[in-house]
matplotlib code that plots the C-alpha trace (Angstrom):
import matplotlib.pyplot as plt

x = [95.3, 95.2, 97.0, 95.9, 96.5, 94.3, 95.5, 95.5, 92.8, 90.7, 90.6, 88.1, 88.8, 85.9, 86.4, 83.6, 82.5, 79.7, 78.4, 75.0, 76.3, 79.3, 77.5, 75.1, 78.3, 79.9, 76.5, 75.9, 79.5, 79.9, 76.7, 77.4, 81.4, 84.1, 86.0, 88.2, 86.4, 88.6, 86.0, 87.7, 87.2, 88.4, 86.3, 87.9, 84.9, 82.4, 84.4, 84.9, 80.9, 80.3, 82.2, 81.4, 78.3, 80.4, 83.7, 86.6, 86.5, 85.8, 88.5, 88.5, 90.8, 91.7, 91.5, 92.2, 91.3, 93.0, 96.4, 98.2, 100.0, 97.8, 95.5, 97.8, 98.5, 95.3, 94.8, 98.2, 96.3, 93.5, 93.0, 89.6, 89.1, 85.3, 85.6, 82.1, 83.6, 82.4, 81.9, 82.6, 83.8, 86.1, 87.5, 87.9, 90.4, 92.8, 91.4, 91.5, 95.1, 96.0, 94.6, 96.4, 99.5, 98.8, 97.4, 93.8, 90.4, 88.1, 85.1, 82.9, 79.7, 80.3, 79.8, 82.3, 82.9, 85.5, 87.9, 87.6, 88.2, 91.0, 93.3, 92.6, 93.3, 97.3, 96.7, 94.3, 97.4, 98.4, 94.9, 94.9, 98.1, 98.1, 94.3, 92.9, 88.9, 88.1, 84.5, 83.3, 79.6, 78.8, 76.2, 71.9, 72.4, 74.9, 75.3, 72.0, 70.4, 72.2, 72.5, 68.6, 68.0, 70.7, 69.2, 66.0, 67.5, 68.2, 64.4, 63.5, 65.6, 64.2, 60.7, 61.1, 61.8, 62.5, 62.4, 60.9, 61.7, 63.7, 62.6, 64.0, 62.0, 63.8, 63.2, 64.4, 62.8, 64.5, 66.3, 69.9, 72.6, 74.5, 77.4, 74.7, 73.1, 77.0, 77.6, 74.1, 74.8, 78.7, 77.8, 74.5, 77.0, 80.0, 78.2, 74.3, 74.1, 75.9, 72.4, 70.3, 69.4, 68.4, 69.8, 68.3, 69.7, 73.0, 73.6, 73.4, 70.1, 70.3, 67.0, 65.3, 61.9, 59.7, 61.2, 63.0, 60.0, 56.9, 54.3, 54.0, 51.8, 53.6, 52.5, 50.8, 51.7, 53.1, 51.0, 51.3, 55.1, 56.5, 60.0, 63.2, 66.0, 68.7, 70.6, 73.6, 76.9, 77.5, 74.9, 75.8, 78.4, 75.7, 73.6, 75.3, 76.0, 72.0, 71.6, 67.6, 65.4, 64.8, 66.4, 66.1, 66.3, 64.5, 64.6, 61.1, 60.9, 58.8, 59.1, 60.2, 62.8, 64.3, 63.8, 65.6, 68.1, 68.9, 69.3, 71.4, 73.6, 74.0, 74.1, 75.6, 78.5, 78.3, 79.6, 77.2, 74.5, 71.9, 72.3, 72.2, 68.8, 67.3, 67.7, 67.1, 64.0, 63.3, 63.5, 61.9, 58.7, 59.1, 59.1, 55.6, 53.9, 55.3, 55.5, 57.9, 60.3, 63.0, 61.9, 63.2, 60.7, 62.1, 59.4, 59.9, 57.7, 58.3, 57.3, 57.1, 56.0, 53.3, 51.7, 53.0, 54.0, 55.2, 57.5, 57.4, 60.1, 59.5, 62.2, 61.4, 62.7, 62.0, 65.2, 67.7, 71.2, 70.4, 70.5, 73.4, 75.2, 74.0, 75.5, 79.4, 78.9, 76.9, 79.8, 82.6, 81.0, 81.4, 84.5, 85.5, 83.9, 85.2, 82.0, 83.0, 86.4, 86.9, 90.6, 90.6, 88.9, 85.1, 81.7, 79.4, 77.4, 80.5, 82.1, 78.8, 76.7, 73.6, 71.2, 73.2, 73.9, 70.6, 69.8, 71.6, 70.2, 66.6, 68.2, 69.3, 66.0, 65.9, 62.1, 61.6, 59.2, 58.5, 55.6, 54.7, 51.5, 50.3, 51.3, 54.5, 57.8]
y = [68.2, 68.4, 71.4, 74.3, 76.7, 79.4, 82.6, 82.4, 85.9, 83.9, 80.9, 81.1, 78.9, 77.9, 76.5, 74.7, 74.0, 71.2, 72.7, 74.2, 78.1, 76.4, 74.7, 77.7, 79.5, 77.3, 76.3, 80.1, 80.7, 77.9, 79.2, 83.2, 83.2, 80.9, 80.7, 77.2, 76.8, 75.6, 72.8, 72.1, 70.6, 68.3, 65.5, 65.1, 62.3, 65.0, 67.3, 64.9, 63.8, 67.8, 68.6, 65.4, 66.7, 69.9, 68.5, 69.8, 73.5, 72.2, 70.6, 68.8, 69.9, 69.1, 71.5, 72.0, 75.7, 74.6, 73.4, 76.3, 74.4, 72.7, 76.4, 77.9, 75.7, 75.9, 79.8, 79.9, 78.1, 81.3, 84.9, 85.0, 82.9, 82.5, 80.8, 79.0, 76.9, 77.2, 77.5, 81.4, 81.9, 78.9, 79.7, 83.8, 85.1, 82.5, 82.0, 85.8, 86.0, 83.0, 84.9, 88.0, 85.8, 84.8, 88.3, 86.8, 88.9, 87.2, 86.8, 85.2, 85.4, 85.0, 87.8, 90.1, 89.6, 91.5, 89.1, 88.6, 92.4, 92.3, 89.8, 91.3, 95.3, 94.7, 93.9, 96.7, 98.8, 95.8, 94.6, 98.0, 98.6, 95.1, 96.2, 93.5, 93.3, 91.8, 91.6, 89.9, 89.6, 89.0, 86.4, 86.8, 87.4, 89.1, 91.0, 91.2, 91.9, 95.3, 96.2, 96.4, 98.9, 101.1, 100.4, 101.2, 104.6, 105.5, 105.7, 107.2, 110.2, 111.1, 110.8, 112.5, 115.5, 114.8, 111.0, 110.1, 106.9, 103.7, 100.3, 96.9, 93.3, 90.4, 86.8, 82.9, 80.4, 78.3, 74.6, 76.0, 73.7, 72.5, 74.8, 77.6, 77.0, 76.9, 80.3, 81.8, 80.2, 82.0, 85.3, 85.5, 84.2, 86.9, 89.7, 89.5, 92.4, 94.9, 94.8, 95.3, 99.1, 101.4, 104.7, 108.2, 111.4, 109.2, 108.3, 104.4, 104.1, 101.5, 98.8, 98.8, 96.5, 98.7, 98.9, 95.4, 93.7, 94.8, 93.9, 95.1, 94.5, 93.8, 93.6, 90.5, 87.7, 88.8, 89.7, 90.3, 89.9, 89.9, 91.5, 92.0, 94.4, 93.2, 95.9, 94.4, 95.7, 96.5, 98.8, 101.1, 103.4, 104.0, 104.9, 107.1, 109.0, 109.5, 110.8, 110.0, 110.5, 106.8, 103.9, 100.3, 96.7, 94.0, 90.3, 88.4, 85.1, 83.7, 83.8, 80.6, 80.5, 83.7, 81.8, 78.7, 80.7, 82.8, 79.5, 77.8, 80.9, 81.4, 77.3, 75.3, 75.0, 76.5, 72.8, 70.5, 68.2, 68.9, 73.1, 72.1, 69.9, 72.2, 75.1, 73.2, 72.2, 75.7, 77.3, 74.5, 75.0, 79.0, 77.9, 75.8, 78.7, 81.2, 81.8, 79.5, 81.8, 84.2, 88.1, 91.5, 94.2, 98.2, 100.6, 104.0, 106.9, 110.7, 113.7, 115.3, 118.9, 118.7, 115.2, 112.2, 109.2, 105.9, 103.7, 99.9, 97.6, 93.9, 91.1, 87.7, 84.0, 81.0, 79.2, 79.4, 78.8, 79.7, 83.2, 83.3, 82.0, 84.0, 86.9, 86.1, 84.8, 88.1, 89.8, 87.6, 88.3, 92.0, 91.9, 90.4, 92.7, 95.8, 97.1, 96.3, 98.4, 99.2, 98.1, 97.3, 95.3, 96.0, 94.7, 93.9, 97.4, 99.4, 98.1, 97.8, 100.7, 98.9, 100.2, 97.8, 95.1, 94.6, 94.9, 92.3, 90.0, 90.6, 89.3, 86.1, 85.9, 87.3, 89.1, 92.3, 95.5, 98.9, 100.9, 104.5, 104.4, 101.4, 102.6, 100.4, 102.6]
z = [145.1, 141.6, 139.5, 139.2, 136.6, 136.2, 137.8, 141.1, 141.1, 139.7, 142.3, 145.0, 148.1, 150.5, 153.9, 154.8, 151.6, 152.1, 155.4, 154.4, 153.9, 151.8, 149.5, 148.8, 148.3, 145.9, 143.6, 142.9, 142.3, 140.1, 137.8, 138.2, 137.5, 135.6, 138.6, 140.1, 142.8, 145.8, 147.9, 151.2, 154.2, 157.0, 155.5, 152.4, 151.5, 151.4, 149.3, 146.8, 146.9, 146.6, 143.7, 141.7, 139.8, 138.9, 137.1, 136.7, 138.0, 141.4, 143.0, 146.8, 148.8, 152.7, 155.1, 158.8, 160.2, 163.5, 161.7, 160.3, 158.1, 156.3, 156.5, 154.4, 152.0, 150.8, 151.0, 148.6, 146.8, 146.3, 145.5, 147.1, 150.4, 152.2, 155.3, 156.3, 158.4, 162.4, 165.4, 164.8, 168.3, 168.1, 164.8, 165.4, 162.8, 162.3, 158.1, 157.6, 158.9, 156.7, 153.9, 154.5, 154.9, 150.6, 150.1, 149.4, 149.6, 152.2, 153.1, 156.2, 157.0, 160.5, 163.4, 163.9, 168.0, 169.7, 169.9, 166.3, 165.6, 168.7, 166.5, 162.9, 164.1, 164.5, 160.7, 159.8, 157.8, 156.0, 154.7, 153.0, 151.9, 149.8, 148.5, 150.0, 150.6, 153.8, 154.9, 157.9, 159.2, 155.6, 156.0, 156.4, 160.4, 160.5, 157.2, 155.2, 158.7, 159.0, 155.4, 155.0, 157.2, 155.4, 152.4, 153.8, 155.4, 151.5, 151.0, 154.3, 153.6, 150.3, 151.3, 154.9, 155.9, 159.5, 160.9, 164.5, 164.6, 163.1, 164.1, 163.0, 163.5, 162.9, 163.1, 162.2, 163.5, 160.9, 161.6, 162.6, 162.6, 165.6, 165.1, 164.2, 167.7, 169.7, 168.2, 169.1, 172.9, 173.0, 171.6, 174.0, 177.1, 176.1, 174.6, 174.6, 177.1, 174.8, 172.8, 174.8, 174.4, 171.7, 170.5, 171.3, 168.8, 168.4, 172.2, 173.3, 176.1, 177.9, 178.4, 181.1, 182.7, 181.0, 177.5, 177.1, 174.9, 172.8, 171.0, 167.7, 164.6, 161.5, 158.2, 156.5, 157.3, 160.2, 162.3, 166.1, 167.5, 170.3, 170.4, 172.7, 172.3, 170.4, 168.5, 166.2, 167.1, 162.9, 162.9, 165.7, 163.2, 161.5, 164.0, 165.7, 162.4, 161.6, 165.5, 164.8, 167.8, 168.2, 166.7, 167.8, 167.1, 168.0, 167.8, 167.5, 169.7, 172.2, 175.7, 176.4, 174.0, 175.3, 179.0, 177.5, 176.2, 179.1, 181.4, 178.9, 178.9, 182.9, 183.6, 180.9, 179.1, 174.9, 173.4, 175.7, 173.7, 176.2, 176.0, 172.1, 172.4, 174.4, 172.6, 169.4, 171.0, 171.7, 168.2, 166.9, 169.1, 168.0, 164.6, 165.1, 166.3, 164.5, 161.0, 159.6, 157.6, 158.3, 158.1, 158.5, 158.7, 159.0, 160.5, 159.7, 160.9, 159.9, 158.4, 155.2, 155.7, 158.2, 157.4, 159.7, 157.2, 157.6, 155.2, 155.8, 154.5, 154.7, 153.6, 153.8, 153.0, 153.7, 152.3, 156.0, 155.1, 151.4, 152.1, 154.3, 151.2, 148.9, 150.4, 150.3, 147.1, 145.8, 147.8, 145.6, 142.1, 143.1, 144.2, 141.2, 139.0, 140.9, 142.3, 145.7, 145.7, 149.0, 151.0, 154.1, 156.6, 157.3, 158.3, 155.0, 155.4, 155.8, 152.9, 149.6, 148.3, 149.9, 146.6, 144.5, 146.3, 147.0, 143.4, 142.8, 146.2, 144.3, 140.8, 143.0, 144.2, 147.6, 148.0, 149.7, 149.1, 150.5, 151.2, 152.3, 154.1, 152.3, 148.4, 147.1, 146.4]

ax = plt.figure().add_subplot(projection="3d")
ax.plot(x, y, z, "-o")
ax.set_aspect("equal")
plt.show()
């Protein structure tokens, strides 16, 4: 590896740096800081073919995730580490504890599973005390997913005075990428029954035959949907906290790809091509009938005084992995500029006052709106 001499706080290493999150990741950072940007990978090639049309302020580097070793001499390396690299499930918290280990903020976009959370706790004191930022589920699904709603909740309370209900829709029918797919596979095998249910005044209901899927009409271009409880696990602090009547989320997707998914998921192994084609196969056939873009809509009904209202919030995109990376790196600059100050470890939502980050998503060109019965906020 070449020298390096700026201070090491401002030296950003990404793991997985010309995966399609990575590269997201280390194009915005490149334009929006003045940063050495730390490229790495196990396929040194493809580093080097990445940061050739940069010069010198990104620099290859080799990287194994599964060699600790070689892990954390690259991490020494950084003040800021964003691991991309995947399968999640497979690489759990090894890159975070490397990071601690050189007393580097990080960042990953991936889902926060229990195991995940079961390794970094013993750590949880020492994150803190050494002022380190670490923020996991900090990607579009997980991460944006979760803070929208919160966001949304900002507006809900100042033009309600009561809420009766908080829905999310979600959807991407977009072309996932092989490790993308593994993860979905693992996390529905381990830990896809823990979503399914909604909260009631704060307390976790269970799904049942009657409640498990709707139908629900969505705003332009949505249209009809048809939806199955799914609530993300990062969201149920908050939830609990707001104690509304009715809060659930729901993940839009066809029938058969919920069918495909749920025999993949009882039969077949996470890492074997044919679960991978067929579930592939599966989104891609979603994708052909559906709207072919990733969405987030946030259906909130209330009242204020006597008169029912409702406030519709709608985030779409139609770029897949470029708003998972836009995220952690919207989550870097604001680290590095102090407006995410928080020390410790936490989820994405926990950790960013969601009014400003998501000024800033709209400035990178994420799109979203909100309306109360029909007229735009």
């Amino acid at each position: 590896m070449e020298t390096v001499t700026m201070s090491k706080t401002r030296i950003i290493g990404i793991i997985g740096a010309y995966g399609q999150t990575g590269k997201v990741v280390v194009d915005e950072l490149f334009k929006t800081t003045d940063c050495i940007l730390l490229v790495g990978g196990r396929n040194l090639e493809k580093a080097q073919e990445l940061t050739a049309k940069y010069g010198d302020r990104v620099i290859p580097q080799y990287v194994d995730v599964f060699n600790p070793k070689i892990l954390s001499e690259f991490c020494q390396n950084a003040g800021i580490v964003i691991n991309c690299s995947g399968p999640a499930y497979s690489v759990l918290a090894q890159v975070a504890l490397s990071a601690l280990e050189h007393k580097c903020h990080y960042i990953d976009p991936a889902t926060a599973s229990e195991p995940y959370w079961t390794r970094l706790e013993p750590y949880k004191d020492e994150i803190k005390s050494q002022s380190l930022t670490f923020l996991i589920s900090s990607g579009w699904v997980p991460g944006l997913s979760d803070l929208f709603p919160i966001y949304v909740d900002t507006y809900a309370e100042k033009y309600f005075d009561s809420i009766d209900s908080f829905e999310v829709y979600i959807a991407d029918p977009s072309e996932w990428s092989r490790v993308g797919i593994q993860d979905i596979i693992h996390y529905t095998k381990k830990y896809g029954h823990e979503g399914l249910g909604i909260f009631k005044y704060g307390q976790w209901t269970p799904a049942n035959v009657f409640n498990f899927s709707r139908v629900v009409t969505l705003p332009q271009p949505l249209k009809k949907q048809r939806a199955f409880v799914n609530f993300f696990p990062e969201l149920k602090h908050f939830v609990k906290q707001k104690k509304y009547p009715e809060f659930g989320v729901y993940t839009a997707i066809s029938p058969w790809a919920i069918m495909t998914l749920a025999y993949i998921s009882i039969f077949m192994k996470t890492e074997s091509d044919h679960a991978y084609h067929m579930m592939r196969a599966a989104l891609k056939k979603d994708k052909q009938r559906n709207n072919p873009f990733g969405w987030e809509v946030v259906i909130v009904k209330g009242k204020k005084g006597d008169k029912k209202q409702q406030l519709i919030a709608k985030l779409t995109q139609d770029k897949h992995y470029w708003i998972t990376g836009i995220v952690p790196a919207i989550a870097t600059q604001m680290i590095l500029s102090g407006q995410i100050s928080a020390k410790g470890s936490f989820c994405l939502s926990e950790a960013v006052e969601p009014i400003s980050f998501m000024k800033e998503l709209a400035k990178a060109g994420v799109q979203y709106d909100i309306t109360l019965d029909g007229v735009p906020c």
